[in-house]
C-alpha positions in Angstrom: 183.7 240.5 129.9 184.2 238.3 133.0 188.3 236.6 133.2 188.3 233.6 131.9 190.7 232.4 134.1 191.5 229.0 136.4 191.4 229.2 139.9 194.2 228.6 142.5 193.3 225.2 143.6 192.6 223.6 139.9 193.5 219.9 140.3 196.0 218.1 138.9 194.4 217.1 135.1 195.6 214.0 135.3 193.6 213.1 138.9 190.6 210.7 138.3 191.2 210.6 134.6 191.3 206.8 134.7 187.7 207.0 136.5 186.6 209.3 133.6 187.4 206.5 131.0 186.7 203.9 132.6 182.5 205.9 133.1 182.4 207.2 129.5 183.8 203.8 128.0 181.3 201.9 129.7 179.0 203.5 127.2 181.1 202.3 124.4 184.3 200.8 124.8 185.9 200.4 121.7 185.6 204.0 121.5 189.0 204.6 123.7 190.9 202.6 121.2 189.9 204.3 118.2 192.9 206.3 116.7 192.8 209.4 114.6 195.3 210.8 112.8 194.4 214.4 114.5 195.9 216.7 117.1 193.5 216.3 120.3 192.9 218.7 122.9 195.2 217.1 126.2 195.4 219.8 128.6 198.9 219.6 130.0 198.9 221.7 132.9 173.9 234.6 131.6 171.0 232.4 132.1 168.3 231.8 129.8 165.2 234.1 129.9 161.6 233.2 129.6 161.8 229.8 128.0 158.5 229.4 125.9 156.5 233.1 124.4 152.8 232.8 124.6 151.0 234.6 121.9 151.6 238.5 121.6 148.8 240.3 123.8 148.5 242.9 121.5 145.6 241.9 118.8 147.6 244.4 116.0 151.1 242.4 117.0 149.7 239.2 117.0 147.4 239.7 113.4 151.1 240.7 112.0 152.9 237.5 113.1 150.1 235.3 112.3 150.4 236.8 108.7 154.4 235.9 108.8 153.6 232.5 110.0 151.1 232.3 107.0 153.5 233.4 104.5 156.3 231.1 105.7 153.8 227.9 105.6 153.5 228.4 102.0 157.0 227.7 101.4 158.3 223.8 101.6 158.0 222.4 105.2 161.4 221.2 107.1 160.5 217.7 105.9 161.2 218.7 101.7 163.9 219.9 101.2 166.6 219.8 98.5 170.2 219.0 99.4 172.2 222.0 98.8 173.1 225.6 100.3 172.9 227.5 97.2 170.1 229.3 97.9 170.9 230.1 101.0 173.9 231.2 100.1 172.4 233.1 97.7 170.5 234.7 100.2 173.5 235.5 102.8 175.2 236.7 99.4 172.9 239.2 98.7 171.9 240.4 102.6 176.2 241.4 102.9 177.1 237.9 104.8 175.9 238.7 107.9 177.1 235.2 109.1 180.2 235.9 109.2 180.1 239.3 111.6 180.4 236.9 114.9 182.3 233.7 115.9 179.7 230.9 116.0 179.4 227.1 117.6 178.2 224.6 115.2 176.0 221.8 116.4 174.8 218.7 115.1 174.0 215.3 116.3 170.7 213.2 116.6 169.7 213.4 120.0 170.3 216.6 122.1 171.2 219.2 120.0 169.1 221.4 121.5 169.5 221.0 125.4 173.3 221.3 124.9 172.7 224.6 122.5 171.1 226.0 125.9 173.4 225.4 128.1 176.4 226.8 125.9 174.0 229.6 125.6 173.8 229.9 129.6 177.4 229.3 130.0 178.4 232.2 127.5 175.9 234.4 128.8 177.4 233.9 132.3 180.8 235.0 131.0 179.3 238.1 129.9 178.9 237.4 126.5 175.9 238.4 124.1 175.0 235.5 122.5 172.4 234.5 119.6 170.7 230.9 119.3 169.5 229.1 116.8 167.5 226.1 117.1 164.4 224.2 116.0 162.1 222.8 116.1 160.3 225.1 118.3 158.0 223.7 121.5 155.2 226.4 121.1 156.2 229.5 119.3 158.0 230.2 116.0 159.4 233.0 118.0 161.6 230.2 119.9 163.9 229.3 117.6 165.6 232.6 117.3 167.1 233.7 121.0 169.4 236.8 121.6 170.5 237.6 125.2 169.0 233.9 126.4 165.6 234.8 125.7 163.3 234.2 122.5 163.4 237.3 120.3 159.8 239.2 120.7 157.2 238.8 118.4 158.0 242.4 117.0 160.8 241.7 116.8 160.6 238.6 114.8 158.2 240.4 112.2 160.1 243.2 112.4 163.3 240.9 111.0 161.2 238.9 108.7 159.9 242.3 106.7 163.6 243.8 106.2 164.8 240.7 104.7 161.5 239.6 102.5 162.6 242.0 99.4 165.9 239.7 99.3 164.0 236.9 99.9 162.3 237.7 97.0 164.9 238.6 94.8 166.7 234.7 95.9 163.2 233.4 95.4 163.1 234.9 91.5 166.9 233.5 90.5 166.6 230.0 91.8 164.9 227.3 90.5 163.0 226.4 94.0 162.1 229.4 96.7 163.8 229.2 99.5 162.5 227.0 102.2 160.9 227.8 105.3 163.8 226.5 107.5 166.1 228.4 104.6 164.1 231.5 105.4 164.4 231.0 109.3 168.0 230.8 109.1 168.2 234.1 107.0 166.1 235.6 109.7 168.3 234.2 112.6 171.9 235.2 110.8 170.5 238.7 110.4 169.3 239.2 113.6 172.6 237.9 115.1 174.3 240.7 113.2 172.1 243.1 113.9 172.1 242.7 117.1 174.7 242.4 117.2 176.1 239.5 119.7 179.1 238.0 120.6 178.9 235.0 119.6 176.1 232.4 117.3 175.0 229.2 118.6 173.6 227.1 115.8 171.6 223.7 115.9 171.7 222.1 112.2 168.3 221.1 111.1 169.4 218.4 109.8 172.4 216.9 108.8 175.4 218.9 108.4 176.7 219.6 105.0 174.0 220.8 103.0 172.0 222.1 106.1 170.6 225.7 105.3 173.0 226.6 108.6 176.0 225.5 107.1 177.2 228.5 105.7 178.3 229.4 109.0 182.0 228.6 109.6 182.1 227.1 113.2 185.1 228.1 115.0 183.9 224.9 117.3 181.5 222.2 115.8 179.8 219.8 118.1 178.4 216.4 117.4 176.3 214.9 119.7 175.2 211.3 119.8 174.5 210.0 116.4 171.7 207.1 116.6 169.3 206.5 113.1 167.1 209.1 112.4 165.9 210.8 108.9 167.3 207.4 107.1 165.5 208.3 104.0 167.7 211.5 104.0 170.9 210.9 105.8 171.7 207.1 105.1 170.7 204.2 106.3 173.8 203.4 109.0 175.3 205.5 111.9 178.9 205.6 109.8 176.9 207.3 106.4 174.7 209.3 109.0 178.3 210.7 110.4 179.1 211.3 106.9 176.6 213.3 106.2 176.9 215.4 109.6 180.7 215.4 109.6 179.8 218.4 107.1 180.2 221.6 110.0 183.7 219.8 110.8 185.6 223.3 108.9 189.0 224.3 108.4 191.2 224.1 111.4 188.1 224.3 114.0 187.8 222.2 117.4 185.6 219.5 117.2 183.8 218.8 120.2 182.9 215.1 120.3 180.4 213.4 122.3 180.5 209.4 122.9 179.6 208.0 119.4 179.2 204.8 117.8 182.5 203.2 116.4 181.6 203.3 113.1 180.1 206.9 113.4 183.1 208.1 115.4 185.8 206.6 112.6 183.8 208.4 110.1 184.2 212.2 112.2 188.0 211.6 113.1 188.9 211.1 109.4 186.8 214.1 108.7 188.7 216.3 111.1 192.3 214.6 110.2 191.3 216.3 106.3 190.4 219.3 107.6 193.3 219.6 110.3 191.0 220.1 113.0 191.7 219.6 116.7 189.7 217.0 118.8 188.3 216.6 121.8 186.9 213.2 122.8 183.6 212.6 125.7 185.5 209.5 128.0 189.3 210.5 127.2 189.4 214.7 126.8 186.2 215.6 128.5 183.7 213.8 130.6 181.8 213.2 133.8 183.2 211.8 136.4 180.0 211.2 139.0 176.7 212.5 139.1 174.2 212.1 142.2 170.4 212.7 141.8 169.5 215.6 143.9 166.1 217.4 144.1 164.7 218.7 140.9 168.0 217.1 138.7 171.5 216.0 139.8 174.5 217.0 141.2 177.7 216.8 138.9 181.5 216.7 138.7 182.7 217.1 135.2 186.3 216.3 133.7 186.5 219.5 131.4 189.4 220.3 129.1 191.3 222.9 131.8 190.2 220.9 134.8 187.6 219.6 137.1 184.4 221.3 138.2 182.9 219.7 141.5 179.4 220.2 142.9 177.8 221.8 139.6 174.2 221.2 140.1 172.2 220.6 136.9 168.0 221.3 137.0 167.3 218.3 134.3 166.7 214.8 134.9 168.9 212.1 133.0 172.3 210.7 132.5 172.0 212.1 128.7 172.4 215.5 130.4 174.6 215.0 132.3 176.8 213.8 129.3 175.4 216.5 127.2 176.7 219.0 129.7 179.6 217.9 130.1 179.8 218.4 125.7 178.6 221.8 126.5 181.2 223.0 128.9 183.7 221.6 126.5 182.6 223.3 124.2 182.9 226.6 125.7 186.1 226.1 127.1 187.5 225.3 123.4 185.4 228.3 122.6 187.9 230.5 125.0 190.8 228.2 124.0 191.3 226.0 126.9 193.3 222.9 126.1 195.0 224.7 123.5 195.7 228.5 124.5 195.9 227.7 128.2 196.0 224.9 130.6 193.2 226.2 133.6 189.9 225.6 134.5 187.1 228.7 133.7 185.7 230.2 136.6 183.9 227.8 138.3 181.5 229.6 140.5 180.7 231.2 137.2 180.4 227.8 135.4 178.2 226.4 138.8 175.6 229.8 138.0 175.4 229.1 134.6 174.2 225.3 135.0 171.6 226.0 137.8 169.9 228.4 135.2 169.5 226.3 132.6 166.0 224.6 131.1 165.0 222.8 128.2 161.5 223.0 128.1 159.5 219.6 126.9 162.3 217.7 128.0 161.4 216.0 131.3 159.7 218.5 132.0 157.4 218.4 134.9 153.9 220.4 134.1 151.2 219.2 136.6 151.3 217.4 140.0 148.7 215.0 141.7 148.9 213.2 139.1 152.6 214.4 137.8 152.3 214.7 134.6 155.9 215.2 132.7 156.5 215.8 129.2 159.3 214.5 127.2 159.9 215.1 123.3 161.9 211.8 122.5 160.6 211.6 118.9 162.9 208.3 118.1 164.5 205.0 119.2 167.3 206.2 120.6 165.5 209.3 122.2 162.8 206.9 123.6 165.6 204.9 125.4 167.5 207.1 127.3 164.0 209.0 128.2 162.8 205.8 129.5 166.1 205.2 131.7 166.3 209.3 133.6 162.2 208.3 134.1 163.5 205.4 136.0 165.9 207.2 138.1 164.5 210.6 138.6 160.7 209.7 138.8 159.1 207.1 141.4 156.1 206.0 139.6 154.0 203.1 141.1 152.0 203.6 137.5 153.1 205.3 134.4 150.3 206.0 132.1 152.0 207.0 128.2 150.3 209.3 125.9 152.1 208.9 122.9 151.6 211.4 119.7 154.1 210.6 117.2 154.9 211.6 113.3 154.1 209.2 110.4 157.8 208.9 109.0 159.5 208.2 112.4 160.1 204.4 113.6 157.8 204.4 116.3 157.8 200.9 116.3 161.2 201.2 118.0 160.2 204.2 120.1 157.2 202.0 121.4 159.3 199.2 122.2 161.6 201.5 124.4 158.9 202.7 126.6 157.1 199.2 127.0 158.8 198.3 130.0 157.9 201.6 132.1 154.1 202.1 130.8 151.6 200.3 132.2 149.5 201.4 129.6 149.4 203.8 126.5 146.7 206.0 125.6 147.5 206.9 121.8 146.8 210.0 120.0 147.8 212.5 117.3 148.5 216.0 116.9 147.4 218.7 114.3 150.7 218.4 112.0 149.8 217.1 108.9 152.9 215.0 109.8 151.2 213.4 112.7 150.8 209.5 111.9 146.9 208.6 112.3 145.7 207.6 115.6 144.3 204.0 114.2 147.9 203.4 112.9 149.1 204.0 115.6 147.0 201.9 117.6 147.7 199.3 115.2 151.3 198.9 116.3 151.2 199.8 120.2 148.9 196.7 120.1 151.7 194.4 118.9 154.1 196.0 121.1 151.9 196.2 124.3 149.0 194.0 123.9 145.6 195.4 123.7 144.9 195.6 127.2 147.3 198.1 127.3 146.1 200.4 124.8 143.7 202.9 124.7 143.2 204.9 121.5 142.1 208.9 121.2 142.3 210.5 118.5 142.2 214.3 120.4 145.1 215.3 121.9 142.9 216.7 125.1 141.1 213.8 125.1 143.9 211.8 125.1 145.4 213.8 128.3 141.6 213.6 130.1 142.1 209.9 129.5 145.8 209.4 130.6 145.4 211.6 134.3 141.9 209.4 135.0 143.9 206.2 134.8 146.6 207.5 136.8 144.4 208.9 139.4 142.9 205.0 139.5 145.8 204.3 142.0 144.4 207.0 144.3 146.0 210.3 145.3 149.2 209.4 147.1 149.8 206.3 145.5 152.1 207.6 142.8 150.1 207.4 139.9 151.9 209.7 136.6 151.7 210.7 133.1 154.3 211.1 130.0 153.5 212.5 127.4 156.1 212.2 124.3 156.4 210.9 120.7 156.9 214.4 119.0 157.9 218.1 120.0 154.6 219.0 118.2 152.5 216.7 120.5 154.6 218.1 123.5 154.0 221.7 122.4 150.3 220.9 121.9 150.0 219.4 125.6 151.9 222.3 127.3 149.3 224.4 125.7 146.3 222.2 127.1 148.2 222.1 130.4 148.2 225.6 130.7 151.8 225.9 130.2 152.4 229.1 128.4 
């Protein structure tokens, strides 16, 4: 394992702190004033593989995985669910708690749970760490959500994992009075492959929530909340302080919490979580944070405020102030993960740290597919999302038209994701995608009219048709003139369009 290690020229930590602040507090400045009764962290003194799988090429492989997928989409979808661990539990009971063979970092939040599980993943794996991933949803391929090493497990893999737990499966299924869920099943596959691997060190995206999440009977040794904005109201509450609440759930026993910038209420909520369960805290804009980003070719150019230190000239291959901030979580993050702030007061390495952010992707987020006419895909899926897409499109992307193909899911409020891209589409072309999920086309239509006028809007139904349709109007402003294409509204209408694009 590489040394973990400061350097000999680590700057003072108290240099630029007050520029830290005053950047992060912009966001939200009755944030700094907030006090919690818990200890916070003050420091006193392997890159990702193939991103997306495609299909196995062997017809005998893929029959096999098609029959898994099958048998897990007779179980209840992500969207049903009831609020508990027990059978999950149940299910780690009788598989010999495999959860609990490796330290793990917990994640949860509303918006970027996944791009910030990457680059811990990146940043581990740089330090010579084997590391295991969890997230969801997935972009193309079930395969996706379970990574070991920084690159999806393979397909054999996968069924391989799926056919030595599916006796216990079974036996869960018989004793409870639901079967376990398809997100519950996941999960048991992921926690078992981790062990079996076995790695280093788990890194977990919630589904959603936090407390009865299927992945919460992990025991983070660092939990890490990302920006809490509405989402899932019908199952998390109906205000960012009960949302908190509910996700304030991976906040264990004497764990760090890493904390991104958060709404008052929602941050109030966290802190008096991790003041019961004597955790340690470490605050985006007063422990952690970025101190200036510059846009540079392909993404930006950072210098992040970590807990040991600063790290200058880390260059980041994604567009957006949301990742800057959420990289500047992630290297938090792994730094409590090594116990900086709290064991020692230095830096990591930081040519190490600078290798480990110019590897990292996060496919379907801003991610640029086609050129002439550029067409980028983005999964914001909700308000919040929406608007902080809309703003890195503004900064990263000189568009003298944006054309918006927007796919989005019946039980989202795409009214308010609508709203935030109005000011950077000059028109929408709306669609659905295959989930049942998907909200129907028409409906759809329905609103983007009140939102954009009907001028604006140009309904198909059919994903590819919907694509044909956006690159013809941005091709209306001629070949050099800047014309582009986002497509967002829903990782499954992303997915879907990276297929048509020929992405994978």
């Amino acid at each position: 394992m590489s040394e973990v290690p400061g350097t000999s020229d680590t700057p003072d930590p108290l240099d630029s702190f007050e520029e830290i602040i005053e950047a992060e507090t912009s966001r939200d400045p009755d944030l700094a004033v907030i006090e919690a009764g818990s200890r916070t962290l003050r420091t006193q003194g392997g890159p990702p593989g193939a991103d997306v799988p495609t299909r196995p090429e062997d017809p005998e492989v893929d029959k096999a995985l098609r029959e898994v997928e099958a048998e897990l989409a007779t179980r209840w979808g992500e969207t049903k669910l009831e609020p508990s661990v027990t059978r999950i539990a149940a299910l780690m009971d009788v598989l010999g708690e495999p959860q609990r063979s490796y330290p793990s970092i917990h994640i949860t939040g509303t918006n970027g749970k996944t791009s910030t599980a990457r680059m811990i993943e990146a940043l581990l794996g740089a330090f010579e760490l084997r590391t295991g991933r969890y997230t969801s949803p997935h972009v193309q391929s079930i395969t996706e959500r379970i990574s070991l090493d920084g690159a999806p497990i393979s397909a054999e893999r996968f069924i391989e994992t799926y056919q030595d737990i599916k006796p216990y499966i079974e036996m869960v299924d018989s004793a409870q009075e639901y079967r376990l869920s398809f997100f519950e099943v996941l999960t048991g596959m992921a926690y078992a492959a981790f062990a079996d691997a076995p790695v280093d060190v788990a890194v977990v995206e919630v589904g959603m929530g936090g407390s009865w999440d299927a992945t919460n009977v992990i025991d983070g040794d660092v939990a890490v909340v990302t920006p809490i904005a509405l989402d899932h109201t019908d199952r998390l509450g109906a205000s960012p302080a009960e949302i908190a609440g509910e996700k304030s759930g991976v906040i264990k026993r004497d764990a760090t919490v890493i904390m991104a910038q958060q709404p008052v209420e929602a941050a109030q909520v966290l802190l008096k979580k991790a003041v019961e369960e004597n955790a340690t805290v470490a605050r985006e804009g007063l422990e952690f944070g970025v101190v200036d980003r510059q846009i540079a070719v392909g993404g930006q150019l950072l210098t992040l405020r970590g807990l040991g230190g600063e790290y200058t000239e880390v260059y980041l291959p994604l567009h957006g102030a949301h990742q800057a901030h959420n990289a500047a979580v992630a290297l938090a993050a792994v730094e409590a993960f090594f116990g900086v702030g709290a064991l020692r007061a230095e830096r990591l390495d930081i040519d190490t740290v600078r290798k480990a952010f110019a590897a990292v992707s996060s496919p379907g987020r801003l991610e640029v597919v086609r050129r002439s006419p550029t067409v980028v895909l983005d999964a914001a899926h909700n308000p919040a999302g929406a608007e902080v897409t809309a703003e890195a499109v503004r900064e990263a992307f000189d568009f003298s038209r944006l054309i918006g193909v927007v796919g989005a899911s019946g039980d989202k409020n795409v009214r308010g994701l609508l709203e935030a891209f109005e000011p950077i589409f000059a028109e929408v072309v709306v669609t659905q995608n295959s989930s049942h999920r998907a909200m129907d086309a028409d409906e759809l239509a329905a609103i983007a009219v009140e939102v954009f006028g009907e001028e604006r809007v140009q309904v198909e139904p059919r994903l590819p048709d919907a694509l044909e349709a956006a690159i013809t109007l941005a091709e209306e402003e001629g070949e050099f003139a800047g014309g582009g294409v986002l497509v967002t509204g829903s990782v499954i209408t992303v997915g879907e369009a990276r297929l048509l694009l020929g992405k994978g």
